[in-house]
C-alpha positions as CSV (number, residue, x, y, z in Angstrom):
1,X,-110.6,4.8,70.8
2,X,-109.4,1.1,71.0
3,X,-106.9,0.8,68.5
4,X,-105.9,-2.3,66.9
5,X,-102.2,-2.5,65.3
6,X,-100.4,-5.3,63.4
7,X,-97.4,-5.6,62.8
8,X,-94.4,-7.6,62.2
9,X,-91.7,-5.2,63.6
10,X,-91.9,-4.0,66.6
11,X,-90.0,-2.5,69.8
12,X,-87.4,-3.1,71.7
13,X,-86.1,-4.2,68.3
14,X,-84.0,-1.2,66.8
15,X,-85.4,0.2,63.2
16,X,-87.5,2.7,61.4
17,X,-90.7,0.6,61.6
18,X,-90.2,-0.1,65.1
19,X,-89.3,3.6,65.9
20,X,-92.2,5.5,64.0
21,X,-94.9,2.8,66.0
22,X,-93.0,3.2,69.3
23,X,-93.3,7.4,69.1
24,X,-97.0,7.1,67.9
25,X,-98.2,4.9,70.7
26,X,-96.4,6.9,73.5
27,X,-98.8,10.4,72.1
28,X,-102.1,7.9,71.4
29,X,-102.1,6.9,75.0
30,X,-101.2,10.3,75.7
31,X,-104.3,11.1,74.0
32,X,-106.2,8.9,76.1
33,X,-106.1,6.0,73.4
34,X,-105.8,2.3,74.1
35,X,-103.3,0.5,71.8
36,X,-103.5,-3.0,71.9
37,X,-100.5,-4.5,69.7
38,X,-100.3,-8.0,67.8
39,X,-96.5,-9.1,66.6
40,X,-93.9,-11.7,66.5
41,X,-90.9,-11.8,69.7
42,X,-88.6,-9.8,68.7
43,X,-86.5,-11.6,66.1
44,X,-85.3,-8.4,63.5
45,X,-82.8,-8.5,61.8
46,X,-80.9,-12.0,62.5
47,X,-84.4,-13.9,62.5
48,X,-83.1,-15.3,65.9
49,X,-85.0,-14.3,69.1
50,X,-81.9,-12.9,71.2
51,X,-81.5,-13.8,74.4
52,X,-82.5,-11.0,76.6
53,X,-85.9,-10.9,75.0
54,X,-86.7,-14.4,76.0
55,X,-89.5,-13.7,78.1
56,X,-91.5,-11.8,75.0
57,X,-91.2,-15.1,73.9
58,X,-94.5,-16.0,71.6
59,X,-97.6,-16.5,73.7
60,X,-97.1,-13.6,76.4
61,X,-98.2,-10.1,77.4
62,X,-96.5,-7.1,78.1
63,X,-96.7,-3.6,78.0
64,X,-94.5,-1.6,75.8
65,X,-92.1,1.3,77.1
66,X,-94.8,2.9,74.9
67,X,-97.3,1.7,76.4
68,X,-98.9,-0.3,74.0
69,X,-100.5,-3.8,75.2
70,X,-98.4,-6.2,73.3
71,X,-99.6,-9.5,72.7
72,X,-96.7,-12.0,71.4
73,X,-97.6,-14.3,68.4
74,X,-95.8,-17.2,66.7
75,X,-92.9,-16.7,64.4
76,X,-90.3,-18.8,62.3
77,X,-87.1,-18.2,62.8
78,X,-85.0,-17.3,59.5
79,X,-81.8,-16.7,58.0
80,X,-82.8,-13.7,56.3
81,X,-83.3,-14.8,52.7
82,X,-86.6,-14.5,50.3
83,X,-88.2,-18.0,51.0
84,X,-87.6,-18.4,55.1
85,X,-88.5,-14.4,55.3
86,X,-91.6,-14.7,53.9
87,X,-92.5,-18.1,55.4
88,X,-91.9,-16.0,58.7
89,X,-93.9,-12.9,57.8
90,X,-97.2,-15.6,56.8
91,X,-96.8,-17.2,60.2
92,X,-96.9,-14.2,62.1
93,X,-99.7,-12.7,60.5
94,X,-101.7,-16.3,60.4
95,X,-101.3,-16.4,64.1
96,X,-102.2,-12.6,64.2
97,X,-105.5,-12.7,62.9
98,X,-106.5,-16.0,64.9
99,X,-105.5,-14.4,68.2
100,X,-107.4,-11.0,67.6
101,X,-110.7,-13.0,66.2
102,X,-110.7,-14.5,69.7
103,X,-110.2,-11.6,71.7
104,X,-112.7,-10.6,69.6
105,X,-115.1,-13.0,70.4
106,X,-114.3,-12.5,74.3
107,X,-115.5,-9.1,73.9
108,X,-112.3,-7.3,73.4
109,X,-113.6,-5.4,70.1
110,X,-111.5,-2.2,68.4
111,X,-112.8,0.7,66.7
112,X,-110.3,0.6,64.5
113,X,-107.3,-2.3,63.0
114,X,-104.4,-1.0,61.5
115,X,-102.4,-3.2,59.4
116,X,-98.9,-1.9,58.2
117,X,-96.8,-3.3,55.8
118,X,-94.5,-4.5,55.2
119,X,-94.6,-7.8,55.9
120,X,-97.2,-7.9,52.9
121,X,-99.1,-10.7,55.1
122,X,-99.9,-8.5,57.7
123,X,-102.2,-6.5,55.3
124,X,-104.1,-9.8,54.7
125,X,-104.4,-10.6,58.1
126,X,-106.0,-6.9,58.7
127,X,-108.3,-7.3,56.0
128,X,-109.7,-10.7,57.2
129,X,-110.6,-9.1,60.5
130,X,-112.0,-6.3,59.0
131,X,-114.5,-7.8,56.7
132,X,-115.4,-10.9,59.4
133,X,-115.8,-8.4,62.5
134,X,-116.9,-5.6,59.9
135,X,-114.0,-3.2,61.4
136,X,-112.5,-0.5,59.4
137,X,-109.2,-0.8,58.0
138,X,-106.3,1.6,58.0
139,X,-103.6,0.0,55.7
140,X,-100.5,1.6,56.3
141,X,-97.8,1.4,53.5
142,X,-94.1,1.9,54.5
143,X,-92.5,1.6,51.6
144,X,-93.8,1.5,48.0
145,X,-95.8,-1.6,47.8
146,X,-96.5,-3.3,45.8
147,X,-95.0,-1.8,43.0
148,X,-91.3,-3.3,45.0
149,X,-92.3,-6.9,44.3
150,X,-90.9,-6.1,41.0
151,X,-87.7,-5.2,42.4
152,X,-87.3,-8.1,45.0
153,X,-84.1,-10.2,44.5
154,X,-84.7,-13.4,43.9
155,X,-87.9,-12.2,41.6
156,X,-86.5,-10.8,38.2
157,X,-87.7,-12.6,35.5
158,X,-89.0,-11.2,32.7
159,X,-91.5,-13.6,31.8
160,X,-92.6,-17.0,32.8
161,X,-94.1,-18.1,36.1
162,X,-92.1,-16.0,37.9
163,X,-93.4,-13.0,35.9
164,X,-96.9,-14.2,36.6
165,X,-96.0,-14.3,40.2
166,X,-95.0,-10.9,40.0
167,X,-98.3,-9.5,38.7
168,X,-100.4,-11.9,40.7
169,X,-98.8,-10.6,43.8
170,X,-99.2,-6.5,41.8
171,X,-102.7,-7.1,41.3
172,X,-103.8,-8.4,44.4
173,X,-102.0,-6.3,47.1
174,X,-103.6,-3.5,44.7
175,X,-107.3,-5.1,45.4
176,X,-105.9,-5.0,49.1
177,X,-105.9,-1.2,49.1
178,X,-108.5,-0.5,47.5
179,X,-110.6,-2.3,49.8
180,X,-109.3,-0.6,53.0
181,X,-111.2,2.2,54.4
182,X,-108.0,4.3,54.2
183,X,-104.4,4.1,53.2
184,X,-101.3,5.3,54.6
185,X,-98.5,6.4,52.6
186,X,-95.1,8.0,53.6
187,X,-94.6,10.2,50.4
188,X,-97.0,12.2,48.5
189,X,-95.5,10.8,44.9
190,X,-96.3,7.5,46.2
191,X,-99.8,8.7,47.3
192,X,-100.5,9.9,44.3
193,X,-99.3,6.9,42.5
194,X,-101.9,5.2,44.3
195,X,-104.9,7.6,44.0
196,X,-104.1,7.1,39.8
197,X,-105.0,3.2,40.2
198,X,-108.2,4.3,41.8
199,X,-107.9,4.2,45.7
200,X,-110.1,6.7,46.6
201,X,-108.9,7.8,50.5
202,X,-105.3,8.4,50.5
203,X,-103.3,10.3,53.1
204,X,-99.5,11.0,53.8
205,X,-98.3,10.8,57.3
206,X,-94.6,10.7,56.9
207,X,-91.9,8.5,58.8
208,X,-90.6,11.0,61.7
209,X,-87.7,11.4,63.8
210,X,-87.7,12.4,67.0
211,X,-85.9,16.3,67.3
212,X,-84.5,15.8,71.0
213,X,-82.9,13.0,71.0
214,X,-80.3,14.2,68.6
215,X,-80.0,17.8,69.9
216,X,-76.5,16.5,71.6
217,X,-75.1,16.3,68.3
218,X,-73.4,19.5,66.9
219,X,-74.4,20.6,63.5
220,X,-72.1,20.5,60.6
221,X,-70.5,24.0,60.6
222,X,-67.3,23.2,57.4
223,X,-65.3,21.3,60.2
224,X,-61.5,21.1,58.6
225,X,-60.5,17.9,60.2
226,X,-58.6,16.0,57.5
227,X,-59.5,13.3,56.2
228,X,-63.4,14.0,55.4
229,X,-65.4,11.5,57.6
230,X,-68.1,10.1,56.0
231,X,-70.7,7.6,57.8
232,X,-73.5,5.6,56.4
233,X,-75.3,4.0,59.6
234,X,-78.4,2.0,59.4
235,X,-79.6,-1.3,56.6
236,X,-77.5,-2.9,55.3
237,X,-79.5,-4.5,52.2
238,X,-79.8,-5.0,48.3
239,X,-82.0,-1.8,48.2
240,X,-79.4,0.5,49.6
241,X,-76.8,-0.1,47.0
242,X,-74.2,0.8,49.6
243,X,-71.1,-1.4,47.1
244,X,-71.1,2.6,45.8
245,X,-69.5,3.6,48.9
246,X,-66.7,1.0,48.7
247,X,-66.4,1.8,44.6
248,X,-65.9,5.9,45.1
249,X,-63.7,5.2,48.4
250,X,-61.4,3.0,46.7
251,X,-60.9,5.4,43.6
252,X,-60.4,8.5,46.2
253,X,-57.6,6.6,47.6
254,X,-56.1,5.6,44.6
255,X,-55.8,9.2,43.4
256,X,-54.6,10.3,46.9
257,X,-57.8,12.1,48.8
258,X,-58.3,12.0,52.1
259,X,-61.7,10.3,52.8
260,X,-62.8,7.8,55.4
261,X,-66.0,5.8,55.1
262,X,-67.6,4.0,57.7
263,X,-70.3,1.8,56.7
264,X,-72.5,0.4,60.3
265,X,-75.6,-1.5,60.7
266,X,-76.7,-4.9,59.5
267,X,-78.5,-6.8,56.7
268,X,-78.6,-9.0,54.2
269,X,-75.7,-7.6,51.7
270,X,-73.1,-7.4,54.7
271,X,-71.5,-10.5,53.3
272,X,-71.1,-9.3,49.8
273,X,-70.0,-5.9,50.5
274,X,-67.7,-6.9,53.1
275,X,-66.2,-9.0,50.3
276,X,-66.2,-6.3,47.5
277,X,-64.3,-3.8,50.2
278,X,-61.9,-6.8,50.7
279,X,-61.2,-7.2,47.0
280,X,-60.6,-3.4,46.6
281,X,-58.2,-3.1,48.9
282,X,-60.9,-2.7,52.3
283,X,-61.0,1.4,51.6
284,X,-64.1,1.0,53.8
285,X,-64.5,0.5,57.7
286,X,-67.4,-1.8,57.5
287,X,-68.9,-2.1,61.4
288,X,-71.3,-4.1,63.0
289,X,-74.9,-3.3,64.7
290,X,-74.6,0.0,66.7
291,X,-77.0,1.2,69.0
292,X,-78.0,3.6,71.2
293,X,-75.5,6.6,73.0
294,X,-73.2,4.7,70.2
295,X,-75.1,6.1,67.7
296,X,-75.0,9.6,68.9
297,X,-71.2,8.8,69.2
298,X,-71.0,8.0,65.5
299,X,-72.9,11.1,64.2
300,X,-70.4,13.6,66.3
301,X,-67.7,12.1,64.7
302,X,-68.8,12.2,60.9
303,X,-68.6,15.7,58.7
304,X,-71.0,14.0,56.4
305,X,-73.8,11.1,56.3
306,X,-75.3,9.2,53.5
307,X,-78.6,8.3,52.4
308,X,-78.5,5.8,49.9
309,X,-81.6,3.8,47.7
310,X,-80.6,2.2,44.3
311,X,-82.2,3.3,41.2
312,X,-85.3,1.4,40.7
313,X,-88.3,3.3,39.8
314,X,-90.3,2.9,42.9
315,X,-87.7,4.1,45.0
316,X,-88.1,8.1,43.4
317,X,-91.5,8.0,45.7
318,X,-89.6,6.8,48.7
319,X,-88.2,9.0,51.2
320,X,-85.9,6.4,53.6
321,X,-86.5,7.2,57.4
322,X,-82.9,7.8,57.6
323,X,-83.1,10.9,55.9
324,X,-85.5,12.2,58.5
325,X,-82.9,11.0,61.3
326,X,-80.1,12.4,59.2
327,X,-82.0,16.0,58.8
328,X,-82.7,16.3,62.9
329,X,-78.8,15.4,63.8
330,X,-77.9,18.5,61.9
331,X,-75.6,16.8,59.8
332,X,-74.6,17.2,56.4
333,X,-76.1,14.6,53.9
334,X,-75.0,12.9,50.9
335,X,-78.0,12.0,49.5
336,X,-77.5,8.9,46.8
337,X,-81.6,9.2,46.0
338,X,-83.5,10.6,43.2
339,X,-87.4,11.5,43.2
340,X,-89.0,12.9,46.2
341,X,-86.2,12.4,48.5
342,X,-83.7,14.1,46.4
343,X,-86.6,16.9,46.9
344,X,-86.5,16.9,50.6
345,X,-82.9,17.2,51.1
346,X,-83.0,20.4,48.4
347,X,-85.4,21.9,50.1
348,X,-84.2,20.9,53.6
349,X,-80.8,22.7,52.0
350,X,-79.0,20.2,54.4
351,X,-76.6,18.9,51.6
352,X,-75.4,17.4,48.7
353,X,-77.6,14.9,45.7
354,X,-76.1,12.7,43.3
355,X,-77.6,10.4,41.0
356,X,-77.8,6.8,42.6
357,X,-75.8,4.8,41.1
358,X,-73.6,6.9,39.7
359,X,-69.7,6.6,41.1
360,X,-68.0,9.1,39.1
361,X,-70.5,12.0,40.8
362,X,-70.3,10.6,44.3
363,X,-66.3,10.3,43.8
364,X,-66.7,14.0,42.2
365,X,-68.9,15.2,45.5
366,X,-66.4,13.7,48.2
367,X,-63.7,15.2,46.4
368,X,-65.3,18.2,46.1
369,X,-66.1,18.3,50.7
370,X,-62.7,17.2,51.2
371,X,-61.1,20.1,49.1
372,X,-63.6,22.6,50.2
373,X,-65.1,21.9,53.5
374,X,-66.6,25.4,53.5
375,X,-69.6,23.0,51.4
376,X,-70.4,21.2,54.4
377,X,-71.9,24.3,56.3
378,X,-75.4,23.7,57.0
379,X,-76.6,26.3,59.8
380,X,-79.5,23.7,60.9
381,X,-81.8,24.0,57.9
382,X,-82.1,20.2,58.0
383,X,-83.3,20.3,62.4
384,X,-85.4,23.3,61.0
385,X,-87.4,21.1,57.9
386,X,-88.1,18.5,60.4
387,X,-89.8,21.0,63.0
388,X,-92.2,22.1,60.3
389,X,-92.7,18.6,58.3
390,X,-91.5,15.1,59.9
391,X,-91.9,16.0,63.7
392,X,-93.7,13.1,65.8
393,X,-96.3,15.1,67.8
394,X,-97.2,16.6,64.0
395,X,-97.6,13.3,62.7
396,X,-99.5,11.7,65.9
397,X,-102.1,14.5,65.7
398,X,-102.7,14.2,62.1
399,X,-102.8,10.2,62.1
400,X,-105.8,10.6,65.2
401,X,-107.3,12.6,63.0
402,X,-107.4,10.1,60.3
403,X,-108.7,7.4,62.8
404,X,-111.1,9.5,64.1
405,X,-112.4,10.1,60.4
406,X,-112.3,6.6,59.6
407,X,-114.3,5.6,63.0
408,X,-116.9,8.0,62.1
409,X,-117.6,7.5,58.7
410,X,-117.8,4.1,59.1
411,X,-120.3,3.9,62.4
């Protein structure tokens, strides 16, 4: 197959979205597959291409370590917020669609586009080229769209235009899916969600992790080292309601337990958290980006991680890609999440839930590891979930599959 992918996040840039696509196309062309790739220089997460990526400036080709062809389209460069985000994500996916209708034209036709989301635009770009070429469409939901657009800062009106906006932008991402020959969720709560509003050809292909790149971290076995290490590492955004961290640290101080919290990655609530652990007294180590053998580093030194998400209703059928990264590292988890990742984790019997939100049980639970470190014992149940459920050759073979299907059906 020639396989067409959108996207607005996309390697060497360091996230989920850019790590799932990265291991997919490496076993595609495997497979024999060509994977020809349209998406913005990287620019994720400052909104500012860096400077060693200059020459995957807008405009050229390359080949991915992946092995993806990777045409470069236009961006805007942001500073992270609702309104320049969002003016970025249409450009992108504006400049997407005109450059794949003229490779189109020249001959260069796929047998299949994939448009994943978010950015939300990309899906419209996907489904212009779809109908106009009459292509089928694979729309690929990351995250629990669009039921989120509720949730977005910056849109929380009750009523009023910004309510209508709300439901406009419900209804029509909605119309979006239906229309696609196929969606792609991460979560089967969220699948089903979907298949309730009517979208008839649902399938789950989780977010993976890769197993070996993490085998050269040591399992949590009840290490005794005082104090009790705890490491979040990954977003930092409004979604991750990470400020419960900095609450429950500061109270564990106060009442004398041993506990340090580090707190690495980047986003758009670093500047308010780093002010709320300021104001407390800074009972958190708040760090910058960290990549690569640092993150290894990092996970050898905690006894326990965290997986947070806030308590908003679409977040019970997420499952963050952290938790799948978290699970294959062998580590311990903390798991601030309720709904279908709060399942994993029990069944993965790789650690500890409490509610989200909730700082009296995290407090509780950290006091709890600190006292009794015998809690943190794990004997790779975690590595041993992700072998059977969230492995990347599992989920490459089951996506071909899909595309395969989806070729066929619609010859």
């Amino acid at each position: 197959m020639r396989i067409l992918l959108l996207t607005h996040y996309f390697e060497p840039e360091n996230g989920a979205p850019q790590r799932r696509w990265a291991a997919l196309i490496e076993r595609f062309v495997s497979a024999g597959h060509a994977v020809d790739v349209l998406a913005p220089p990287p620019h994720y997460p400052t909104g500012r291409l860096r400077p060693e990526h200059k020459r995957l400036r807008a405009g050229t080709t390359h080949v991915s370590d992946s092995g993806g062809r990777v045409r470069r389209v236009r961006y805007l460069r942001h500073s992270g917020d609702l309104v320049t985000r969002t003016l970025d994500h249409a450009a992108a996916a504006a400049d997407s669609y005109r450059q794949a209708a003229r490779a189109i034209r020249r001959g260069h036709r796929p047998d299949v586009v994939i448009a994943t989301a978010p950015a939300l635009e990309s899906l419209i770009a996907g489904r212009l080229l779809a109908h106009r070429f009459r292509l089928p469409l694979v729309a690929e939901m990351r995250d629990a769209w669009p039921d989120l657009v509720a949730h977005t800062p910056g849109l929380v009106a009750p009523t009023g235009p910004t309510a209508f906006l709300k439901r406009a932008v419900h209804e029509f991402v909605t119309r979006l899916q239906r229309r696609a020959d196929a969606v792609v969720t991460t979560t089967s709560t969220f699948a089903t969600v979907l298949e309730r509003r009517g979208i008839q050809r649902v399938r789950v292909l989780r977010n993976g992790t890769d197993l070996q790149r993490y085998r050269v971290v040591d399992p949590t076995v009840g290490a005794s080292t005082a104090p009790l290490r705890v490491l979040y590492i990954g977003t930092i955004g409004r979604s991750q309601g990470l400020d419960l961290l900095i609450r429950a640290s500061a109270r564990l101080r106060a009442d004398g337990v041993g506990v340090e919290v580090r707190i690495a990655g980047q986003g758009a609530d670093v500047g308010r958290l780093r002010r709320l652990n300021q104001r407390l007294g800074s009972p958190v180590s708040i760090l910058g980006q960290i990549d690569g053998p640092a993150v290894i580093e990092q996970y050898r030194w905690a006894h326990t991680t965290v997986v947070s998400l806030r308590d908003w209703e679409p977040f019970a059928w997420t499952v963050p890609s952290k938790l799948y990264e978290l699970l294959a590292a062998g580590k311990h988890v903390t798991g601030i999440v309720a709904g279908e990742a709060a399942q994993i984790l029990a069944a993965a019997k790789a650690g500890h839930v409490v509610p989200p939100g909730d700082v009296d049980a995290l407090r509780g639970l950290w006091e709890r590891l600190a006292v009794d470190r015998s809690l943190l014992a794990i004997d790779g149940t975690g590595r041993a979930w992700v072998q059977g459920n969230a492995d990347y050759d599992r989920i490459a073979a089951e996506y071909l599959d899909l595309l395969k299907d989806v070729t066929a059906s619609t010859r």
